[in-house]
Legacy VTK file of the C-alpha trace (Angstrom):
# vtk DataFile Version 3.0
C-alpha trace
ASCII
DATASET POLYDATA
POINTS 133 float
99.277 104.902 97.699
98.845 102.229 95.446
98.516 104.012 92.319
101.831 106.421 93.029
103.513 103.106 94.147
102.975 102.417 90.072
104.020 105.419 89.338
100.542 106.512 88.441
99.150 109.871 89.584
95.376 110.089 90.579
93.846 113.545 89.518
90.161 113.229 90.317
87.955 111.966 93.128
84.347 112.614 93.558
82.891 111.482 97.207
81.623 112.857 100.975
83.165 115.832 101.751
85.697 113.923 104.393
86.798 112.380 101.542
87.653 115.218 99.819
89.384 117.115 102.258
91.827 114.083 102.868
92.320 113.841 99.227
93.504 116.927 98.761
95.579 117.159 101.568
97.375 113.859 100.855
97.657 113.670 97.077
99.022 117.129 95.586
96.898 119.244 93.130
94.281 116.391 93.335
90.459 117.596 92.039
87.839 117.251 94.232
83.643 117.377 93.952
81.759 116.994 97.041
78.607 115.379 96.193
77.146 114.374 99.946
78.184 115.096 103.668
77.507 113.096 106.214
74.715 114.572 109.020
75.656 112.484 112.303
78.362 113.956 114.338
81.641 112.137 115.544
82.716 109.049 114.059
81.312 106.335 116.011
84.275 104.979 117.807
82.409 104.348 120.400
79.778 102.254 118.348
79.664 98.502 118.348
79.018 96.816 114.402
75.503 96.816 114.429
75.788 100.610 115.878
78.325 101.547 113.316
76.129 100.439 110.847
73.347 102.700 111.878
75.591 105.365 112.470
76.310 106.476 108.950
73.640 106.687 107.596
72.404 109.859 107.514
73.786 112.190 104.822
72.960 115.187 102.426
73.142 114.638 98.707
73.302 116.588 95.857
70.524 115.871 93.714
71.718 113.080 91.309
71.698 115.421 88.182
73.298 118.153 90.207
75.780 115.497 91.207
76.413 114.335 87.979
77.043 117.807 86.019
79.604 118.653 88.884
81.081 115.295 88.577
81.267 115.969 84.705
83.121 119.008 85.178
85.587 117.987 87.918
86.637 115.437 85.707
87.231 117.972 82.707
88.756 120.336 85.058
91.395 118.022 86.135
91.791 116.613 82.544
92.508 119.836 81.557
94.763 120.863 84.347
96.348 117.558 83.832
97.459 118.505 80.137
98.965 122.116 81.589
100.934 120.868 84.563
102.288 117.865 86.224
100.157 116.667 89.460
102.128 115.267 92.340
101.854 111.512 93.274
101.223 110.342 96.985
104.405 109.300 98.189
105.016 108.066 101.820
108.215 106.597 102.031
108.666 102.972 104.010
107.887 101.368 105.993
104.138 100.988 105.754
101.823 99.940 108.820
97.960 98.912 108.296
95.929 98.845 111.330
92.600 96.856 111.070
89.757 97.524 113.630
86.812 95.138 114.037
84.523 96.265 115.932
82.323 94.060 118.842
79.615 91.883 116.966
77.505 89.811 119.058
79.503 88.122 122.063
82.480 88.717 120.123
84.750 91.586 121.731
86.663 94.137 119.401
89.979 93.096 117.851
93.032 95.586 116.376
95.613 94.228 114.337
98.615 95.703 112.802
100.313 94.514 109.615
103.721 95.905 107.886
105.780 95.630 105.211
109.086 97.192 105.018
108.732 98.202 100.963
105.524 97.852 99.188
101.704 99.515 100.187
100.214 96.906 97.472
102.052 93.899 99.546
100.366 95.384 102.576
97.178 94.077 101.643
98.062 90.777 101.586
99.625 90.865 105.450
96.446 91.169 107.499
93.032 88.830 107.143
90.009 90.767 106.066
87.595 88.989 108.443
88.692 88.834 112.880
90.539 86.617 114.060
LINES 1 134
133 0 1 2 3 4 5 6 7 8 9 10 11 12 13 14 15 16 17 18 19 20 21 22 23 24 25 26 27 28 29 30 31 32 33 34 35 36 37 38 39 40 41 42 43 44 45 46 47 48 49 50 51 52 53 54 55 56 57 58 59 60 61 62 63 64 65 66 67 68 69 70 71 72 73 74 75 76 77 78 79 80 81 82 83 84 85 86 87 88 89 90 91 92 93 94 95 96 97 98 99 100 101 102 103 104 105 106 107 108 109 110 111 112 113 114 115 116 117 118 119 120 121 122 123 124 125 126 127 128 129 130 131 132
């Protein structure tokens, strides 16, 4: 959001499979390579921190090589595309919301908070603290 904010278009993202599927269903013509998926089902909502932070992490990888060479030639895929035709940028109009979630640490119960701003995404991240309340 930032980036097509700019003006910028983003062409190539390499990550977990969730991430990929999101990216291409947000960003238009956007290049994907799946290098890992995660291997625990759900996605812990129901964890605590110290849960959450056991929950994720079990995944498959690619073999780093592997990874690599299919990074290598995403990237030159969507170069080349990229020099052919014109990729879309990720536009959602205003006004933008941000919702943090902290999850329960300790005796400390969870806390939500919402943020806007009525023009900018990159202003958003300015409007809410990064550490609970």
């Amino acid at each position: 959001m930032c980036a097509g904010e700019l003006g910028v278009c983003s062409i190539f993202g390499s990550g977990d499979r969730a991430f990929c599927f999101e990216a291409q269903a947000l960003v238009p013509g956007f290049e994907t390579v799946e290098v890992k998926r995660g291997s625990t089902p759900g996605k812990g909502d129901e964890c605590d921190a110290e849960a959450y932070a056991n929950h994720n992490l079990a995944a498959i990888h690619l073999h780093p090589a592997q990874a690599r060479a299919r990074i290598a030639a995403g990237a030159k895929r969507a170069l080349q595309r990229f020099a052919l035709q014109r990729f879309g940028l990720l536009s959602v109009p205003p006004p933008y919301e941000m919702i943090k979630r902290f999850r329960s640490r300790g005796g400390r119960p969870p806390v939500k908070i919402r943020g806007t701003h009525a023009a900018s995404a990159i202003a958003l991240f300015n409007v809410l603290p990064n550490d609970p309340p």
